[in-house]
gemmi code that builds the backbone of each chain (N, CA, C; Angstrom):
import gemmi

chains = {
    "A": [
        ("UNK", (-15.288, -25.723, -18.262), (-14.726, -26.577, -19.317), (-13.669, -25.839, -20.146)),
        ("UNK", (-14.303, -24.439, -20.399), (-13.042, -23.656, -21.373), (-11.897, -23.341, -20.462)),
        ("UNK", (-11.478, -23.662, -19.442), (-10.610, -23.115, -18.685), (-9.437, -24.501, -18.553)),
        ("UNK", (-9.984, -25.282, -18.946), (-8.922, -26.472, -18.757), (-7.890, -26.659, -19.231)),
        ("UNK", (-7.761, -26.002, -20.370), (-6.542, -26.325, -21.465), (-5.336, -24.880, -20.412)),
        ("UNK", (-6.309, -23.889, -19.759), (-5.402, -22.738, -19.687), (-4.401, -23.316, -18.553)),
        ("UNK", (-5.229, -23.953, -17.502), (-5.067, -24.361, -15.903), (-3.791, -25.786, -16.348)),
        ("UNK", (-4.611, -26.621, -17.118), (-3.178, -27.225, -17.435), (-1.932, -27.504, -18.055)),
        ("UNK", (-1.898, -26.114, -18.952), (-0.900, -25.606, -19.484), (-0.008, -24.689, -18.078)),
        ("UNK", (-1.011, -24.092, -17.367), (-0.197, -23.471, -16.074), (0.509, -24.139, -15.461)),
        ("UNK", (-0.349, -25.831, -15.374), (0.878, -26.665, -14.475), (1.832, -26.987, -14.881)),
        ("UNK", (1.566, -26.880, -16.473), (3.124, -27.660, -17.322), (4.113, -26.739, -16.791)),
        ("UNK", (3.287, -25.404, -17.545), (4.915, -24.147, -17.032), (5.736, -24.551, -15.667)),
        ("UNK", (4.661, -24.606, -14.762), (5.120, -24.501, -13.356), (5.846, -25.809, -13.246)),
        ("UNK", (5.803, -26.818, -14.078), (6.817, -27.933, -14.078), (8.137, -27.811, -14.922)),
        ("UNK", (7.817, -27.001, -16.301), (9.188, -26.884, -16.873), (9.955, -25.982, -15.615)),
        ("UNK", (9.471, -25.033, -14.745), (10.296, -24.024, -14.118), (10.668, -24.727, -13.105)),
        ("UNK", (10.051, -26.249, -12.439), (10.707, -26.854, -11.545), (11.798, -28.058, -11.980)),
        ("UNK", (11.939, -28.486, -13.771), (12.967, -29.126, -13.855), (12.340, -30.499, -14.206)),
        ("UNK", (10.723, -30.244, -14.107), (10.091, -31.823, -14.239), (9.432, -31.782, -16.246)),
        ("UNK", (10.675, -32.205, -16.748), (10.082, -32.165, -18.552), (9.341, -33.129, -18.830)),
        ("UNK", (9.411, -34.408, -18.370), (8.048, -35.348, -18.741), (6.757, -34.797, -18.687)),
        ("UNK", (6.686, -34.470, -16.958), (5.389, -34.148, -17.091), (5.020, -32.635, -17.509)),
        ("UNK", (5.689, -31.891, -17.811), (5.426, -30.914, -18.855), (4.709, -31.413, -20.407)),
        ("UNK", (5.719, -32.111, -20.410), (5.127, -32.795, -22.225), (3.783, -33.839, -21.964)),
        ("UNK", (3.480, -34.172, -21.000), (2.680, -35.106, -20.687), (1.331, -34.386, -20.161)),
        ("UNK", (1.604, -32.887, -19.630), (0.310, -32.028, -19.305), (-0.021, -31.218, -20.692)),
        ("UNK", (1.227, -31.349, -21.443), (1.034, -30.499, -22.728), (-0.289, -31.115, -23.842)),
        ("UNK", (0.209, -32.485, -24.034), (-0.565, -33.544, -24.744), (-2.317, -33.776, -23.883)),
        ("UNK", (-2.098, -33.258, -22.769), (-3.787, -33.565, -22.276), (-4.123, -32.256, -22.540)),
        ("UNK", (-3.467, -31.078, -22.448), (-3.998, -29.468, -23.099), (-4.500, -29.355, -24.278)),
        ("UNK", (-3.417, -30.260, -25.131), (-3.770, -30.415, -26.573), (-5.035, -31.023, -27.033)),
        ("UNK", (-5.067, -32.182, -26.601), (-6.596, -32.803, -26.366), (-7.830, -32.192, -26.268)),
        ("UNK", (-7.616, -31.787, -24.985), (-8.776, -30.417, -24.653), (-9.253, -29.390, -25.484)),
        ("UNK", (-8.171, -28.672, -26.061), (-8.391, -27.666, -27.197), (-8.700, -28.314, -28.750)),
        ("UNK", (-8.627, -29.447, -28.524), (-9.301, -30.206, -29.671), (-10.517, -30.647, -29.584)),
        ("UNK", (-11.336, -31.484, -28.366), (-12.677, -31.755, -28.269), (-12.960, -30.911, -28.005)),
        ("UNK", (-13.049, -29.825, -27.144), (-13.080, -28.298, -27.443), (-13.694, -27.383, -28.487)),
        ("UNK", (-12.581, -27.431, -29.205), (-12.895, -27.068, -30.813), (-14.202, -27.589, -31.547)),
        ("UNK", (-13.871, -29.178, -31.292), (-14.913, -30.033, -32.315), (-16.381, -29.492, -31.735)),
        ("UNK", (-16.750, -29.241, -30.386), (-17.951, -28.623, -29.870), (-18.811, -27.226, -30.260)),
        ("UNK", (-17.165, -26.573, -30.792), (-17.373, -24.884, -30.754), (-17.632, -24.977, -32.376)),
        ("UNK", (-17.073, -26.078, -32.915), (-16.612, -25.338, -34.605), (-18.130, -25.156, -35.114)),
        ("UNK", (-19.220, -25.511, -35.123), (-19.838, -24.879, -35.936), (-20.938, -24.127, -35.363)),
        ("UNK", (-21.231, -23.387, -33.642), (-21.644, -23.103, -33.300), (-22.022, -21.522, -33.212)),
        ("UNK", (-21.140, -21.032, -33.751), (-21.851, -19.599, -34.143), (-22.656, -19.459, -35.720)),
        ("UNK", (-22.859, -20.390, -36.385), (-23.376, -20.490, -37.151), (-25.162, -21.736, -36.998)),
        ("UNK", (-25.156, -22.006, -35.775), (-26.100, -22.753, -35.506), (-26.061, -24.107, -36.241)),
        ("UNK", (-25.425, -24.898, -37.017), (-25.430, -25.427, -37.594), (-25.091, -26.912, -37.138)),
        ("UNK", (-25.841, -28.189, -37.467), (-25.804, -29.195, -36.471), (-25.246, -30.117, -37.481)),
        ("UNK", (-23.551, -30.573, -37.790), (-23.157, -31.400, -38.577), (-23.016, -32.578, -38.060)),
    ],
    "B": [
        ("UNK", (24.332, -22.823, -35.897), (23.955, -21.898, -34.541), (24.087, -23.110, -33.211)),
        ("UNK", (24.402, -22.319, -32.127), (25.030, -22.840, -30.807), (23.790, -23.271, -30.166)),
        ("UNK", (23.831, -23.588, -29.428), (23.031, -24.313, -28.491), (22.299, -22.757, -27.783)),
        ("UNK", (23.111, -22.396, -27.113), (23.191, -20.679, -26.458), (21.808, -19.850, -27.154)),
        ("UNK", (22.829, -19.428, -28.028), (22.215, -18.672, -29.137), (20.493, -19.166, -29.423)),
        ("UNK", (20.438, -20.689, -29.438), (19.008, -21.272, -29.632), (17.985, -20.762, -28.582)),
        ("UNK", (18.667, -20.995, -27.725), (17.816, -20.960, -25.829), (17.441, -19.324, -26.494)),
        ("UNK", (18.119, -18.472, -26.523), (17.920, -16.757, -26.732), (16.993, -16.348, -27.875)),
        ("UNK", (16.626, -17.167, -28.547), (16.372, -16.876, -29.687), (15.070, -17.408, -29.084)),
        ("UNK", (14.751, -18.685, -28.622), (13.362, -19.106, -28.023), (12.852, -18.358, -27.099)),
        ("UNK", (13.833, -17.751, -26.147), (13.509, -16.863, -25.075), (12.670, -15.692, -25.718)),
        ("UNK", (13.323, -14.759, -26.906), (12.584, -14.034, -27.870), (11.386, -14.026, -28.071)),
        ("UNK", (11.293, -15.702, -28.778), (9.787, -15.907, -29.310), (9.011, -16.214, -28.302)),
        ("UNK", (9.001, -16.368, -27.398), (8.808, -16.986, -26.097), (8.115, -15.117, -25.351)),
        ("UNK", (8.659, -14.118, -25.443), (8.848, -13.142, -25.229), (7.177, -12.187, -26.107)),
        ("UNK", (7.259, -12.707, -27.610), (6.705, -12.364, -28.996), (5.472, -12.990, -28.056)),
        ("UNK", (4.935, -13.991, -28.166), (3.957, -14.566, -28.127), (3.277, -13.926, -26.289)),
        ("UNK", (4.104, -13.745, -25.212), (3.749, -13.415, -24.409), (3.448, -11.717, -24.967)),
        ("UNK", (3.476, -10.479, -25.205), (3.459, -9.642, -25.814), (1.612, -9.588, -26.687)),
        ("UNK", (1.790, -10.669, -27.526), (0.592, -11.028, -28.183), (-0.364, -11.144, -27.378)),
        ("UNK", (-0.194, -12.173, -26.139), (-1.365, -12.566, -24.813), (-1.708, -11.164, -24.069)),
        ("UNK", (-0.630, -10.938, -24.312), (-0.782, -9.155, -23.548), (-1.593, -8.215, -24.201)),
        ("UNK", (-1.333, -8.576, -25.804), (-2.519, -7.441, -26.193), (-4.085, -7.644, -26.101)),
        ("UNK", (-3.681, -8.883, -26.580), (-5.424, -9.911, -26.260), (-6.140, -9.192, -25.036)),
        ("UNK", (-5.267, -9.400, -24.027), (-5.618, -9.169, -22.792), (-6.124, -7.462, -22.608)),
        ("UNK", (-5.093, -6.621, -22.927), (-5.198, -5.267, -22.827), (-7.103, -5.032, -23.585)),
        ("UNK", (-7.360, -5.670, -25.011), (-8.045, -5.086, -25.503), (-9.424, -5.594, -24.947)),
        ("UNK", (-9.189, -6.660, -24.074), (-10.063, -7.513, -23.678), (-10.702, -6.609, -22.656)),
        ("UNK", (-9.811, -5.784, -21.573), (-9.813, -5.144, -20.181), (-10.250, -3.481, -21.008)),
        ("UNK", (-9.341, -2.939, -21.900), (-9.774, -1.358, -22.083), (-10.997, -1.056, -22.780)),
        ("UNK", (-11.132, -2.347, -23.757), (-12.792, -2.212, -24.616), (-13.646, -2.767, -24.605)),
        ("UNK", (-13.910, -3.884, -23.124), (-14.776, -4.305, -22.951), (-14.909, -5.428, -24.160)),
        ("UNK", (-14.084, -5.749, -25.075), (-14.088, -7.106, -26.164), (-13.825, -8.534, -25.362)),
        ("UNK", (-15.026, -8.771, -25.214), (-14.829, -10.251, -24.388), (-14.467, -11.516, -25.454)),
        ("UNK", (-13.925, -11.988, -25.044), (-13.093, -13.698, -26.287), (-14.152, -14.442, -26.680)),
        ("UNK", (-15.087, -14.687, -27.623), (-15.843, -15.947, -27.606), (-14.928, -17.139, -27.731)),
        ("UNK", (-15.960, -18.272, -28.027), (-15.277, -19.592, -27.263), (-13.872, -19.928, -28.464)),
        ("UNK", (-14.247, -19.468, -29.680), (-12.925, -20.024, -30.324), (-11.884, -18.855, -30.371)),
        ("UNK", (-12.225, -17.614, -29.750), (-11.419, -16.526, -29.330), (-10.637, -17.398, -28.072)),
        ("UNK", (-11.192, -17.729, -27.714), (-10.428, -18.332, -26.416), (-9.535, -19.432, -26.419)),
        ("UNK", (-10.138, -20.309, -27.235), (-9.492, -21.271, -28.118), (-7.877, -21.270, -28.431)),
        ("UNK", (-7.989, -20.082, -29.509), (-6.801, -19.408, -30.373), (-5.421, -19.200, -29.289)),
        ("UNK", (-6.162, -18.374, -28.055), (-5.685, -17.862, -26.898), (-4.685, -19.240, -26.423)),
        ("UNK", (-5.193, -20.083, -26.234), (-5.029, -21.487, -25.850), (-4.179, -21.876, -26.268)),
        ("UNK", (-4.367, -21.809, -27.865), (-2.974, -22.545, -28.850), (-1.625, -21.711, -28.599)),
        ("UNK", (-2.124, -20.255, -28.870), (-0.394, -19.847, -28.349), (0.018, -19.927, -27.029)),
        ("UNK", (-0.634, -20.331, -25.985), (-0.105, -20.877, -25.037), (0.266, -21.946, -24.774)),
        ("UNK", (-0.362, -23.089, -25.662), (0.410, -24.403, -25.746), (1.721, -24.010, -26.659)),
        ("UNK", (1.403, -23.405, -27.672), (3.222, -22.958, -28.585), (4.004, -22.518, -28.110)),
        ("UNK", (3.782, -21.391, -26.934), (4.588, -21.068, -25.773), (4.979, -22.067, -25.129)),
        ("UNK", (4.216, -23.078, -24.476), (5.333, -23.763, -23.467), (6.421, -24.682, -24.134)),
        ("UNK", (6.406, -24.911, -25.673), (7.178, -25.411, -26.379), (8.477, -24.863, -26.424)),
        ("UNK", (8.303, -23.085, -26.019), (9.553, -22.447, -26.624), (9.769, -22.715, -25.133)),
        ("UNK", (9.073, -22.378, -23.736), (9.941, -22.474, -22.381), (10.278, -23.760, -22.160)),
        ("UNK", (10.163, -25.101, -23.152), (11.187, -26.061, -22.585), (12.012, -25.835, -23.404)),
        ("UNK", (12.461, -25.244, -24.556), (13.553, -25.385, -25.327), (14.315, -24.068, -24.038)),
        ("UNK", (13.658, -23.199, -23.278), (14.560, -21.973, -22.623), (15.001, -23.095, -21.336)),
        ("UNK", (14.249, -23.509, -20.867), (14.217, -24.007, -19.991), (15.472, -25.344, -19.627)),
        ("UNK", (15.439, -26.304, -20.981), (16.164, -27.383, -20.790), (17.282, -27.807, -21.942)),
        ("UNK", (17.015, -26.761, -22.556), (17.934, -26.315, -23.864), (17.399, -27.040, -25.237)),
        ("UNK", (17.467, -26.735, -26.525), (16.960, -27.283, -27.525), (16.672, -29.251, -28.091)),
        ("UNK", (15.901, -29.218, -28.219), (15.258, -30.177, -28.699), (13.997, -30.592, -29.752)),
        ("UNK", (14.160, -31.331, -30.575), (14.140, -31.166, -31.973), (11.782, -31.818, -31.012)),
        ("UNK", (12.270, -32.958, -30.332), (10.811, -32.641, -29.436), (10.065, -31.485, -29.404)),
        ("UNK", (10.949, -30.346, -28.725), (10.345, -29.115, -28.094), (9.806, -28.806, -29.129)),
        ("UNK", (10.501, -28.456, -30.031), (10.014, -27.619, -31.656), (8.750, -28.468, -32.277)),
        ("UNK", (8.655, -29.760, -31.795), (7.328, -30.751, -32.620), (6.118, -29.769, -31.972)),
        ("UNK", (6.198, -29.946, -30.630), (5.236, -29.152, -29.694), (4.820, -28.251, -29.632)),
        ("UNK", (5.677, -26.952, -30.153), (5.127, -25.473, -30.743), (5.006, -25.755, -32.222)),
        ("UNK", (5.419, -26.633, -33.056), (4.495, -26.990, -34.455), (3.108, -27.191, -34.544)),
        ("UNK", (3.230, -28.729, -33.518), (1.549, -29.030, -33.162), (0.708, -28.034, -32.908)),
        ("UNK", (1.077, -27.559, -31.944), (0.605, -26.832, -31.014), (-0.258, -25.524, -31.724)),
        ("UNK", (0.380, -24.776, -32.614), (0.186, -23.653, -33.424), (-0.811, -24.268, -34.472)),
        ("UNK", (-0.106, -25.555, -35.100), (-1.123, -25.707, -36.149), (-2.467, -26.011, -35.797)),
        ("UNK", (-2.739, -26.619, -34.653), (-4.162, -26.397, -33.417), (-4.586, -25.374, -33.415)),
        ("UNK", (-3.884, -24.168, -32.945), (-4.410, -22.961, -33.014), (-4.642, -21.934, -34.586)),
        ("UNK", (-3.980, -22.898, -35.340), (-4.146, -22.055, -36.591), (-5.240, -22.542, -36.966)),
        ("UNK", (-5.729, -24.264, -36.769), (-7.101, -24.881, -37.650), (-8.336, -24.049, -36.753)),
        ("UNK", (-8.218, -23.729, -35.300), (-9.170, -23.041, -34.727), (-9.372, -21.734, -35.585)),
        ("UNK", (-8.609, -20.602, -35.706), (-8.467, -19.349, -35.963), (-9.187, -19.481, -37.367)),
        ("UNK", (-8.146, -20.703, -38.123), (-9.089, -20.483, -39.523), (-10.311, -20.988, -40.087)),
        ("UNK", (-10.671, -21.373, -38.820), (-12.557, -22.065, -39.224), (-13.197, -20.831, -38.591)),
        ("UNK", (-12.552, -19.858, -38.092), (-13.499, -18.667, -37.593), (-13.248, -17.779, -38.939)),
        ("UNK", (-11.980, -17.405, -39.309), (-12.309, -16.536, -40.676), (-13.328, -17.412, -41.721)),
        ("UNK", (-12.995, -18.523, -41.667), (-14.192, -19.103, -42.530), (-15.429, -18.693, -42.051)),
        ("UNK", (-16.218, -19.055, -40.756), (-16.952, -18.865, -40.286), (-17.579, -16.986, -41.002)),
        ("UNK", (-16.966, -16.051, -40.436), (-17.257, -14.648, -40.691), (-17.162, -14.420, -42.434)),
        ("UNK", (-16.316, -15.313, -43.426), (-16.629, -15.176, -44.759), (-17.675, -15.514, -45.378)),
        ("UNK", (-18.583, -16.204, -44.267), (-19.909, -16.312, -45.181), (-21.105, -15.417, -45.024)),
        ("UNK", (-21.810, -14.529, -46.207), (-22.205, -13.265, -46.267), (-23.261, -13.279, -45.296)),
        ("UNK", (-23.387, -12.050, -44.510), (-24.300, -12.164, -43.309), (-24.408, -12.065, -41.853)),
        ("UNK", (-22.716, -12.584, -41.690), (-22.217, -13.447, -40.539), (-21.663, -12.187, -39.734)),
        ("UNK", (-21.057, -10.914, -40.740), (-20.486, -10.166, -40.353), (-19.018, -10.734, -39.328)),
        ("UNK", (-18.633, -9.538, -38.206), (-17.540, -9.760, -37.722), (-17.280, -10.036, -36.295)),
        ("UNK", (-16.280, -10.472, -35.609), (-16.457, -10.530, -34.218), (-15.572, -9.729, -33.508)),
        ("UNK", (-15.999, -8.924, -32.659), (-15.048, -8.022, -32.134), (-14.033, -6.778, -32.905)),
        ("UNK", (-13.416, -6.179, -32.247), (-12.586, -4.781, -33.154), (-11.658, -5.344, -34.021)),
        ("UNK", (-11.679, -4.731, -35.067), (-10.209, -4.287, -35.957), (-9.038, -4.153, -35.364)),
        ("UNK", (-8.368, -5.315, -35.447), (-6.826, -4.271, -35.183), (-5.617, -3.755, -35.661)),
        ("UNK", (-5.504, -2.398, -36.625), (-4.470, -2.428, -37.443), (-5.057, -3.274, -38.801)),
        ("UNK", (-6.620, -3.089, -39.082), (-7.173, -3.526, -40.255), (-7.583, -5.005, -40.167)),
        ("UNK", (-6.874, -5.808, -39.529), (-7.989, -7.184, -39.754), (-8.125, -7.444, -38.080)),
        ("UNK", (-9.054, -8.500, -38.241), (-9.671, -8.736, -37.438), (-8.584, -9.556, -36.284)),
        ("UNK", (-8.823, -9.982, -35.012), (-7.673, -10.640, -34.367), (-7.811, -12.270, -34.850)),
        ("UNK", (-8.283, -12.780, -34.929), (-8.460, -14.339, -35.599), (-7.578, -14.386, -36.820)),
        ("UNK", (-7.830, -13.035, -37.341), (-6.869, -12.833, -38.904), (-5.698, -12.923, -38.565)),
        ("UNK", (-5.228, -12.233, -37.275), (-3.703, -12.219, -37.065), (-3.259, -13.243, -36.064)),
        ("UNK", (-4.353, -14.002, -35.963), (-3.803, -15.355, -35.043), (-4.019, -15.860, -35.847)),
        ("UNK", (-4.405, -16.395, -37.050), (-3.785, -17.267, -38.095), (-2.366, -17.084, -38.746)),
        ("UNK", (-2.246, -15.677, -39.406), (-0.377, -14.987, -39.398), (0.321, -15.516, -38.845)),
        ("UNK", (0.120, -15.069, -37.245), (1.049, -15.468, -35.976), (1.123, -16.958, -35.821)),
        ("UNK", (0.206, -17.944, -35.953), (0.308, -19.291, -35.858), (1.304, -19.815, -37.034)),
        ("UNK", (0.925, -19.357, -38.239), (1.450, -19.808, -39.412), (3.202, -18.850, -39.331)),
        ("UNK", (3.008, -18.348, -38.707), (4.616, -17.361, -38.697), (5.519, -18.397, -37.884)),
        ("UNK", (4.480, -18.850, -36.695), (4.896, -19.836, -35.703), (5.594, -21.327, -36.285)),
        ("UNK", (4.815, -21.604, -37.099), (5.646, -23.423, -37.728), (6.564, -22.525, -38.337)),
        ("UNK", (6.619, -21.851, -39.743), (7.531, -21.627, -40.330), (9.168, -21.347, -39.572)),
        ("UNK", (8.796, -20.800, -38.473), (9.950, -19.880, -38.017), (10.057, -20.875, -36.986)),
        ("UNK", (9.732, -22.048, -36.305), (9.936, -23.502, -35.615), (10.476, -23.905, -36.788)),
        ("UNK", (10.329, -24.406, -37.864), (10.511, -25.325, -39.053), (12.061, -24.645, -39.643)),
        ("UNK", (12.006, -23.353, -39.599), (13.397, -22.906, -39.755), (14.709, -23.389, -38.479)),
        ("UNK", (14.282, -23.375, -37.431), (15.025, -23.129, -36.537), (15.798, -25.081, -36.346)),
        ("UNK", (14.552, -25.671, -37.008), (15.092, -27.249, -37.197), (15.986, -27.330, -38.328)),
        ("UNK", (16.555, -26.537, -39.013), (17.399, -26.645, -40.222), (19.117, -26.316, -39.682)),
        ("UNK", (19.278, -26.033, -38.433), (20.096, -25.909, -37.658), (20.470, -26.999, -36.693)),
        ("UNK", (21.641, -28.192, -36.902), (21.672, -29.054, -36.282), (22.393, -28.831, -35.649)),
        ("UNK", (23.226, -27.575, -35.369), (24.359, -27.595, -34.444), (23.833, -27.815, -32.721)),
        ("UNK", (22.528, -27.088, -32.916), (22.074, -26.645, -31.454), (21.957, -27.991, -31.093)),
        ("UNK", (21.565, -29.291, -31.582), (21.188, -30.290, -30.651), (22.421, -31.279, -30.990)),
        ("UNK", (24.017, -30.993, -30.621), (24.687, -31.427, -30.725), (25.223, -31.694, -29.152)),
        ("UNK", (25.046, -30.869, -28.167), (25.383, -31.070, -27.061), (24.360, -30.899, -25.924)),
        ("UNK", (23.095, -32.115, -26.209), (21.744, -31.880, -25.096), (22.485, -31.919, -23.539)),
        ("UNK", (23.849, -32.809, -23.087), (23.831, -32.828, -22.203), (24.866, -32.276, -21.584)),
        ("UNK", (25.141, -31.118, -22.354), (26.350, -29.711, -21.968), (25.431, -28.598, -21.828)),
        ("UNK", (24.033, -28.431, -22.021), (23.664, -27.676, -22.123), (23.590, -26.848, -21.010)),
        ("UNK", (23.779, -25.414, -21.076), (23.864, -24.241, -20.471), (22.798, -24.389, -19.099)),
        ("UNK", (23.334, -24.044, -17.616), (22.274, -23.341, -17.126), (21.396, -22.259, -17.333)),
        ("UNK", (20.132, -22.696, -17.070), (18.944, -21.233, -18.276), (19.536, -20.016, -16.822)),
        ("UNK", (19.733, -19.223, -18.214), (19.664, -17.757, -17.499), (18.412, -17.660, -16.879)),
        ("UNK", (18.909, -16.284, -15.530), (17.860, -15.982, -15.054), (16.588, -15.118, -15.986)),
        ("UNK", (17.352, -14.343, -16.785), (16.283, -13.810, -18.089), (15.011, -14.808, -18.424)),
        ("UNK", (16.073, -15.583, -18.917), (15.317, -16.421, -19.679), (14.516, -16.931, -18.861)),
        ("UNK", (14.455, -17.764, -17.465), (13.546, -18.312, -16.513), (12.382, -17.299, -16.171)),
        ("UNK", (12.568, -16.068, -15.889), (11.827, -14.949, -15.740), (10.868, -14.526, -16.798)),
        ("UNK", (11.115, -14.770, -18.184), (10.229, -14.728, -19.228), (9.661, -15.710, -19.235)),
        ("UNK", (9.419, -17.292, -19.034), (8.678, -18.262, -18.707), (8.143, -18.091, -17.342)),
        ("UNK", (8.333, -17.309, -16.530), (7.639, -17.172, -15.058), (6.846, -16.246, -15.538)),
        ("UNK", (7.446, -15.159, -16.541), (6.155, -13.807, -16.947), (4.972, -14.735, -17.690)),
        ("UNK", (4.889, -15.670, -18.811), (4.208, -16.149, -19.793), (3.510, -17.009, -18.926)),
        ("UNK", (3.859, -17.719, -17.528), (2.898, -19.030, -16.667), (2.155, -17.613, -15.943)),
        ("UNK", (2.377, -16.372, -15.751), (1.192, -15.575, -15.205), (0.421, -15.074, -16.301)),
        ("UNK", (0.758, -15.247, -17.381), (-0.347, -15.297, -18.252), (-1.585, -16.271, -18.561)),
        ("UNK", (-0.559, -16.993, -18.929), (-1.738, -18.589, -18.785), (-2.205, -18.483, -17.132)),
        ("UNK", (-1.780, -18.806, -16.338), (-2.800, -18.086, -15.765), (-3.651, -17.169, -15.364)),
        ("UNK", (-3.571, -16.150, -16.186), (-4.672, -15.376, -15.955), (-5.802, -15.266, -16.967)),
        ("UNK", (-5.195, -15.724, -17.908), (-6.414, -16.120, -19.285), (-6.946, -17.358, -18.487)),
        ("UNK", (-6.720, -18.235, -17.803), (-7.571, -19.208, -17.365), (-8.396, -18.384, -16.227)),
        ("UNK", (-7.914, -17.503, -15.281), (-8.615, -17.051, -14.789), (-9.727, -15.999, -15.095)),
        ("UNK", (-9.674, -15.374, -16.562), (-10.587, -14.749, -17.351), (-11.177, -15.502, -17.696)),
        ("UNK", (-11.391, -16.336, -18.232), (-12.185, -17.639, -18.795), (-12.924, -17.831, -17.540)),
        ("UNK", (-12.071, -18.298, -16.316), (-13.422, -18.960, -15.226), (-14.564, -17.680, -15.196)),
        ("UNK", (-14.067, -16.246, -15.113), (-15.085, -15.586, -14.625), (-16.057, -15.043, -15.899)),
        ("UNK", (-15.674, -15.644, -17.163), (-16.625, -15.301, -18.274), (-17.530, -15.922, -18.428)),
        ("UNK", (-17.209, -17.428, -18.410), (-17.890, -18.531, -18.737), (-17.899, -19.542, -17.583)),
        ("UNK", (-17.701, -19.426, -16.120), (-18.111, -19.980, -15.438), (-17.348, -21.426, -15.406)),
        ("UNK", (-17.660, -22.189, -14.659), (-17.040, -23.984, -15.227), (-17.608, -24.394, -16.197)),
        ("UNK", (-18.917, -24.010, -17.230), (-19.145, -25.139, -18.000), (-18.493, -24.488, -19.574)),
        ("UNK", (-18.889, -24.435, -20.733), (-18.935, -23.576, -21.840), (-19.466, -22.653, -21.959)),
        ("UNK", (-18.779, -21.903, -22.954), (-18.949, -20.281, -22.673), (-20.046, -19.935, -23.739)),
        ("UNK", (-21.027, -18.976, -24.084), (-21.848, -18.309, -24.858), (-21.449, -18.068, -25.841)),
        ("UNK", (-21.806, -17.891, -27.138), (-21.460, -17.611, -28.096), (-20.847, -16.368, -28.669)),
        ("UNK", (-21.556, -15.053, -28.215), (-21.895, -13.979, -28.201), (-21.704, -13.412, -26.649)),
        ("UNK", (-20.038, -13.606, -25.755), (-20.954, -13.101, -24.471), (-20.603, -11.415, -24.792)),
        ("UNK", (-21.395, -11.205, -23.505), (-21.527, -9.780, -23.551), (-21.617, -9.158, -22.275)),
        ("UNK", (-21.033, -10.303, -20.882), (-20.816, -10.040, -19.472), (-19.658, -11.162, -19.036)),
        ("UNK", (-19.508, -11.361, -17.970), (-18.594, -12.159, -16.824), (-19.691, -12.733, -16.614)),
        ("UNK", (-19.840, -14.119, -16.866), (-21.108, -14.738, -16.125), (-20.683, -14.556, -14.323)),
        ("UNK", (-19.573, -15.010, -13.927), (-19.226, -14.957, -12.455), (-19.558, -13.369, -11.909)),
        ("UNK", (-19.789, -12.574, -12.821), (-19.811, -10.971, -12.095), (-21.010, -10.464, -11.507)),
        ("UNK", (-21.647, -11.326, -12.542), (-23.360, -10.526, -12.793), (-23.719, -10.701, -11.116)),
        ("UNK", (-25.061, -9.526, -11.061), (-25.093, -9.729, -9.541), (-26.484, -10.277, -10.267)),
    ],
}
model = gemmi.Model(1)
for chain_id, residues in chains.items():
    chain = gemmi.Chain(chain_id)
    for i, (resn, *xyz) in enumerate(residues, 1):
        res = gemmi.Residue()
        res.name, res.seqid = resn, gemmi.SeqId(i, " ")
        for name, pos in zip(("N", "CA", "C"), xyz):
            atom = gemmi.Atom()
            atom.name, atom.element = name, gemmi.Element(name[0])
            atom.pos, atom.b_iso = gemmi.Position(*pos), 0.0
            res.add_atom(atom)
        chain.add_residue(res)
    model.add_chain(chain)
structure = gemmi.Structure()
structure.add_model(model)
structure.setup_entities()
């Protein structure tokens, strides 16, 4: 699961370097996503805390 | 400022932030400091702020590109700064080494927040997006520093698979889940 935001940020690159900018900005916005529900899972978990 | 001049200047920061992944990485490999999950997180955001600066290298400036390493950072800055929150409450102590006096979460909040400001500056310059469709073929430099920064992101994704496996990662790790025999 933590690897998703990295893997599809890799494809964006590998699309800005082929010339394809939509779907760069369009793999960017599902990365972004990810590192946000992501987050919301992690944020209060080193503190054990169940908000 | 020129259009030119913009692409070089992103190539730079573009350059800065790969540099940063590099140290992550170095301290990750020489001291055995493995990323917990919002260590990894952080990791994440400047790689989404990065690919903001390789489409501005890439396809020349756009006032878009710059939204994307805004977003992008301020993602990684709300991560970074719910972990200094996190460690300010008494007890909690710290995660991982010092570097150069604060902690790395400390300086991925800096670096994030250095990140809008110095995006937010670079939008006060309208010359650069005066000619989107004269814009320069990207130097080979410049393509080569976005080919160096996509073997980064991938290899922080590939550190991640072998820490934490496919699902979520431990709180506290303290191995490669993929290593262990």
């Amino acid at each position: 699961m933590m690897t998703i935001p990295f893997f599809v940020l890799t494809i964006g690159l590998a699309a800005i370097l082929r010339g394809h900018r939509i779907w760069a900005l369009i793999l960017w916005a599902v990365a972004l996503l990810a590192i946000a529900i992501l987050f919301r899972i992690h944020t209060t978990s080193q503190l054990g805390l169940g908000l | 400022m020129t259009s030119a001049m913009s692409v070089k200047l992103n190539a730079l920061g573009l350059l800065g932030i790969s540099l940063v992944l590099m140290v992550a990485f170095a301290d990750q490999i020489a001291y055995g400091d493995l990323p917990c999950p919002l260590c990894i997180l952080q990791r994440a955001g400047f790689v989404a702020a990065g690919l903001g600066l390789a489409l501005n290298v890439r396809f020349g400036p756009r006032p878009s590109h710059y939204a994307v390493v805004i977003l992008s950072a301020m993602a990684g800055g709300a991560v970074s700064l719910r972990q200094i929150a996190l460690h300010v409450v008494p007890g909690t102590g710290a995660y991982g080494n010092p570097f150069l006096g604060l902690h790395f979460y400390t300086w991925a909040f800096i670096l994030f927040a250095l990140i809008v400001v110095g995006s937010a500056a670079m939008l006060l310059f309208d010359r650069q997006f005066d000619e989107p469709g004269k814009a320069l073929p990207p130097a080979r430099a410049g393509l080569a520093i976005v080919g160096l920064f996509l073997l980064l992101a991938l290899g922080n994704g590939v550190s991640t698979l072998l820490e934490c496996g496919g699902g979520f990662c431990p709180d506290n790790p303290n191995d490669y889940l993929l290593l262990k025999k």
